[in-house]
C-alpha positions in Angstrom: 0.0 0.0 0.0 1.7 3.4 -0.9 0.8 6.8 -0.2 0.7 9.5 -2.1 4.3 10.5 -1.9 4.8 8.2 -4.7 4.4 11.2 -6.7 8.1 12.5 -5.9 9.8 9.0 -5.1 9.1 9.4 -1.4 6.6 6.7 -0.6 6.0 5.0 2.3 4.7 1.6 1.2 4.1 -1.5 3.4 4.1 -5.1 2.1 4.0 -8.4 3.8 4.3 -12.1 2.7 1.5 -13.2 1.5 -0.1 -16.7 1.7 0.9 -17.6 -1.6 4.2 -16.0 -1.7 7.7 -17.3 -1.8 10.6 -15.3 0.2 11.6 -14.7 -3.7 8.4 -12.9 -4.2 9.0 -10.5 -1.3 12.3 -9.6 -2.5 10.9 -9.0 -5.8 8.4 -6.6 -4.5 10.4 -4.9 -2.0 13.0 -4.0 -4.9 10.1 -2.8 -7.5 8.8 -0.4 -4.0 12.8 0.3 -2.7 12.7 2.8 -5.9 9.5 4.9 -5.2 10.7 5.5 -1.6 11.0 3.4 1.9 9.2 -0.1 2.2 8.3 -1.4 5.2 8.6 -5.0 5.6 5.8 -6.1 7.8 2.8 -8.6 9.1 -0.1 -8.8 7.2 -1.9 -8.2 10.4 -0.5 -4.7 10.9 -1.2 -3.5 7.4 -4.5 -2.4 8.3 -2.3 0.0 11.1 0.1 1.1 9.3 -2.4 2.3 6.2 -3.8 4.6 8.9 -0.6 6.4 9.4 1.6 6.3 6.1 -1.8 6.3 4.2 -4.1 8.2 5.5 -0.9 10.2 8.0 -0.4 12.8 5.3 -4.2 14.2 4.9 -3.7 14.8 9.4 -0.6 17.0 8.2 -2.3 18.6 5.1 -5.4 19.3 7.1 -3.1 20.8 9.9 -1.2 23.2 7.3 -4.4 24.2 5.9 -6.2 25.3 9.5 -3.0 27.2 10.2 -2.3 28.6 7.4 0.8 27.6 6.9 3.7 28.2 4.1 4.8 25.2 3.1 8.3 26.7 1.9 9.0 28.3 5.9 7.4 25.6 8.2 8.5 26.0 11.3 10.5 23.4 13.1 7.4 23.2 16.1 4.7 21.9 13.7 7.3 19.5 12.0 8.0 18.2 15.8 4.5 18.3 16.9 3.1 16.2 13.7 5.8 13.6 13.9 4.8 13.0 17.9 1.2 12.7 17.2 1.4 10.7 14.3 4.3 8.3 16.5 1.6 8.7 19.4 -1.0 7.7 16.7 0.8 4.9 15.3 1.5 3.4 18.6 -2.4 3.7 19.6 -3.1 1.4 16.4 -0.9 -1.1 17.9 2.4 -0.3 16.2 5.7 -1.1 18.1 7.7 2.3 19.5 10.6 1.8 16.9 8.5 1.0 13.7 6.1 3.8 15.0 8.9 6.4 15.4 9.8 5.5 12.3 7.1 5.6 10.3 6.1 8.9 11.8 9.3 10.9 11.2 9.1 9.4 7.2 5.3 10.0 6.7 5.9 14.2 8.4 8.9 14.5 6.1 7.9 13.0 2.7 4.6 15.2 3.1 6.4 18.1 3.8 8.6 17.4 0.9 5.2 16.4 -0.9 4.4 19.7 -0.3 7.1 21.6 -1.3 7.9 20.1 -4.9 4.5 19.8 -6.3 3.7 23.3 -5.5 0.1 22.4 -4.8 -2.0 23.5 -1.6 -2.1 21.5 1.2 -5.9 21.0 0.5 -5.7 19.8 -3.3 -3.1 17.2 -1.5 -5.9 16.4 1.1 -8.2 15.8 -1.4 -6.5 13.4 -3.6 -5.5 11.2 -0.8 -9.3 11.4 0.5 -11.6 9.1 -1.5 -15.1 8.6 -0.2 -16.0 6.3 2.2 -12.0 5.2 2.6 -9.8 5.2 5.1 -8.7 8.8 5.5 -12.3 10.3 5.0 -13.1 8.4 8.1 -9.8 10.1 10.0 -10.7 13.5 8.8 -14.5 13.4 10.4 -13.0 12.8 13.8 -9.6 15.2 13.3 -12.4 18.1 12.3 -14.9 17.3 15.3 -11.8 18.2 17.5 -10.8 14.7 18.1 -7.1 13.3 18.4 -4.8 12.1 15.7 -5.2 8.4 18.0 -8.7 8.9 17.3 -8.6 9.7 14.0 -5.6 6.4 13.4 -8.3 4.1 15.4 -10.7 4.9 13.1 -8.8 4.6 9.5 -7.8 1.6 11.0 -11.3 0.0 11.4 -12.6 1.5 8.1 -9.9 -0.7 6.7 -10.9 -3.4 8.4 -13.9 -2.9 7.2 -13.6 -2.4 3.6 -10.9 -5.6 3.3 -13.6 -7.9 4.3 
């Protein structure tokens, strides 16, 4: 699963053995992904987790920028800081291990920010590619804008993927 980052070779994409899969396989994969960013080896029972922060992660950071009004060319070092904490704090409330939720946190802050800054597009045209109806990060954004937490929000992209993978 990668995020929209792909768009600048910054992607945060998540893969697991599958099944049906052979160790070959995985390499395979994990090369093909290596190229359009950072892959992250993992369990197929965490994929679910990790799609609500390196998936649906960027949209709490794009929404963020756009309620503060942000510049994304002088963002100061506080909101970078901030975002990666509650996107760590997020991951960890989805049941994702300190390291691989430190991790995945201080990747998904800087490849949006990055995101950001090459495609020259708002924070809320970003936002609204990554949001599809009824997915993952729609579900995030309803709690984020009824002044819930970025846990919250995680919890809930986490059981809309639950959801839509049955």
């Amino acid at each position: 699963m990668p995020n929209i980052a792909v768009k600048i070779k910054e992607a945060e994409t998540s893969i697991c053995l599958g099944s049906q899969a052979k160790e070959s396989d995985l390499f395979l994969v994990k090369k093909m992904f290596d190229s359009l960013g950072k892959t992250w080896e993992t369990n197929e029972e965490m994929i679910d987790a990790i799609t609500a922060i390196s998936g649906s992660g960027p949209a709490y950071i794009l929404y963020d920028m756009e309620i503060n009004n942000l510049d994304p060319a002088t963002i100061p070092m506080q909101f970078e800081r901030a975002w990666t904490a509650s996107l760590k704090e997020a991951a960890m409330a989805v049941g994702i291990e300190w390291k691989m939720a430190f991790d995945l946190a201080t990747s998904t802050t800087a490849s949006t920010i990055s995101l950001v800054r090459k495609t020259n597009l708002l924070p809320i045209e970003l936002r609204k590619m990554i949001t599809s109806a009824g997915g993952t990060t729609e579900a995030a954004l309803k709690i984020i804008m009824n002044a819930g937490s970025w846990s919250q929000a995680a919890i809930a992209a986490k059981q809309r993927a639950q959801e839509l993978s049955k």
